[in-house]
Each structure stands twice: as structure tokens, then as C-alpha cells.
N, C-alpha and C positions, 0 to 999 in steps of 0.2 A: 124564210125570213132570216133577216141580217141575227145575228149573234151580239149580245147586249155587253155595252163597254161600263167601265165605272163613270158617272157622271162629274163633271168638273164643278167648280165651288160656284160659281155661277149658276150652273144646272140645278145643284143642290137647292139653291134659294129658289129658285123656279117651282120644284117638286113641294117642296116645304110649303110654298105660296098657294098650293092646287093642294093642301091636306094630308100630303101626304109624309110618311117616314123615308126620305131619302137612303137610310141605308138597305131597304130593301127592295127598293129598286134601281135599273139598267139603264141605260140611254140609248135604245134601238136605232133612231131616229133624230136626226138634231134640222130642222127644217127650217131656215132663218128665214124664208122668205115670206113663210105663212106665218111665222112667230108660235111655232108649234113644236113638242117634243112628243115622237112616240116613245115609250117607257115599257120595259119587263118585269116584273114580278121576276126576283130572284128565284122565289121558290116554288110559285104554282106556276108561272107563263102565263099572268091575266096579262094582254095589253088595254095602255092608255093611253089616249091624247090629253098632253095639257097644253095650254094655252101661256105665251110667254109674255 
């Protein structure tokens, strides 16, 4: 699996949008076509699909 980047301010409002606390997660995955981000858990490695 790809190694997780800091998410951009854009990404952020996306994760925020799906519940979650942006700063403790990654942006594995940025999928524009599916309108999809996969996401890291900074500290345990749970991944998530959210929806964009």
C-alpha cells in the first residue's frame, strides 16, 4: 500500500464532511473519478473510503 500524504485544504473539508478529525488522518488515495478518497489512520493504519 502507497504511504499516506498530508491532505490538502480541500481534502480536509471532505474528511470533516465524512466525521471525521482531519488531522489524524492521511490521504492514501485521491480517486477523482469515482469522487472517492482512500484515507490512513495516522496512528493505528485503519483505512477508509469517503465519499467526495
Amino acid at each position: 500500500m502507497k504511504h499516506g500524504r498530508r491532505p490538502t485544504r480541500a481534502q480536509k473539508d471532505i474528511i470533516k464532511q465524512n466525521g471525521l478529525n482531519p488531522n489524524n488522518w492521511l490521504v492514501s488515495k485521491n480517486l477523482q473519478h469515482e469522487r472517492r478518497l482512500i484515507i490512513v489512520h495516522r496512528y493505528t493504519g485503519t483505512v477508509r473510503k469517503c465519499l467526495a
